[in-house]
C-alpha angles and dihedrals in degrees: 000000000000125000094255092044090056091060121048117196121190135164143217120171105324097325104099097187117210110214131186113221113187089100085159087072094036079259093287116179115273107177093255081053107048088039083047086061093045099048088042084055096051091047088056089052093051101046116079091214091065110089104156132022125213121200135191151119139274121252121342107335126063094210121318091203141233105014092244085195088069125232145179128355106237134155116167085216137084114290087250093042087053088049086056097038106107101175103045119185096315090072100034091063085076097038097052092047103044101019108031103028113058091185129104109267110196119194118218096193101199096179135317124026116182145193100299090010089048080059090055087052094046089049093059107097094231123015120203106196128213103233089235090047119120122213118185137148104215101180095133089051088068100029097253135108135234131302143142083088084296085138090064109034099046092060095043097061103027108032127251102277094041086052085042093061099029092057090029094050093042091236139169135224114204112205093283102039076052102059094038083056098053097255096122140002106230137026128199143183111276090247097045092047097087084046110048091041083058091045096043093049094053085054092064098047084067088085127066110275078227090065095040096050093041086047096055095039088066095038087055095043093054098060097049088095077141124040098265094212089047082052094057102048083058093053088051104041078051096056102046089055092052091048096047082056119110089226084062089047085056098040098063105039076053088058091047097046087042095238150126107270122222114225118217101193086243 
């Protein structure tokens, strides 16, 4: 499938909606997918009749995440701008959301989210949450830690300690656990979800998109107490440590062979 077949755009008014389609994979994140959000993303930034941007998954699942099977090599760059880009795609979800699009990014979060998919969710500026969706980090599942600016968005909207547990504890928030914890703002039924994210994005386009972009530009602003791509390279240094680690080795041999793993402390 090619890049431009993984992400469908369509418009309707002002509202341009993002969709994954690799609802095969439960739409988990091969590299030509998770560049193909980012470069949507980036075309809806740069287009004045955009005024709103929607953005969801195909069929049941929002985004399960890395494709832990592998796939293709893919980066949309030069050969030697892939070779210096120390943040791939997992860090520039949150910076073209936040940083390079000024426009409002609203999550329908039909059903999972996980790990780097639960980060594309958490960079939208405001998440509605199918009742039967799951959202779950599940970085110490793998052995990893967490990327995709979770760092930075789960304590944001739930508070440190409550990020803390929920990523520490391996939990999951179904669509109303996530709205009680701060993770979205609104849950609907699953029926209602496509709905309601069309509707609530037609809401906003009753305001002027000058007021919108300079609303969430401040907003942003507001939050950066740290340097977000410094950030970012944190949370990915972090995470290739944790991965060259034998217990990742052994996490996930553990998820593919659907056992318990057994932690070695290395």
């Amino acid at each position: 499938m090619s890049e431009s077949e993984l992400v469908k755009v369509t418009d309707a008014g002002h509202v341009r909606t993002i969709r994954l389609n690799r609802s095969e994979k439960k739409n988990a994140l091969s590299n030509a997918l998770a560049w193909g959000v980012v470069g949507a993303i980036e075309e809806a930034a740069r287009e004045d009749n955009v005024w709103v941007v929607a953005l969801t998954g195909s069929g049941d699942a929002f985004c399960a995440g890395l494709d832990l099977g592998g796939g293709e090599r893919f980066h949309p760059l030069s050969p030697q701008s892939a070779q210096l880009d120390d943040i791939s795609w997992v860090g520039q979800f949150l910076l073209a959301i936040r940083k390079r699009c000024d426009k409002p990014v609203v999550a329908g979060v039909n059903g999972v989210a996980v790990g780097a998919g639960l980060g594309l969710a958490m960079a939208a500026d405001v998440r509605i949450v199918a009742r039967s969706a799951r959202l779950m980090a599940g970085y110490t599942r793998i052995g990893g830690s967490p990327d995709a600016g979770l760092t930075i968005t789960l304590p944001q909207a739930m508070g440190y300690e409550r990020a803390m547990r929920f990523m520490m504890e391996n939990r999951t928030a179904n669509g109303d656990e996530a709205v009680a914890w701060g993770m979205a703002g609104e849950v609907v039924d699953d029926d209602a979800l496509a709905g309601r994210l069309a509707a609530y994005c037609q809401e906003l386009c009753a305001w002027s998109p000058i007021t919108l972009r300079l609303l969430k530009r401040g907003m942003v602003k507001s939050m950066e107490t740290n340097d977000m791509e410094q950030q970012l390279r944190y949370e990915v240094s972090n995470i290739r440590m944790a991965f060259s680690s034998e217990d990742a080795k052994e996490a996930r041999k553990a998820f593919f062979e659907k056992r318990k793993p057994v932690f070695a402390g290395r």
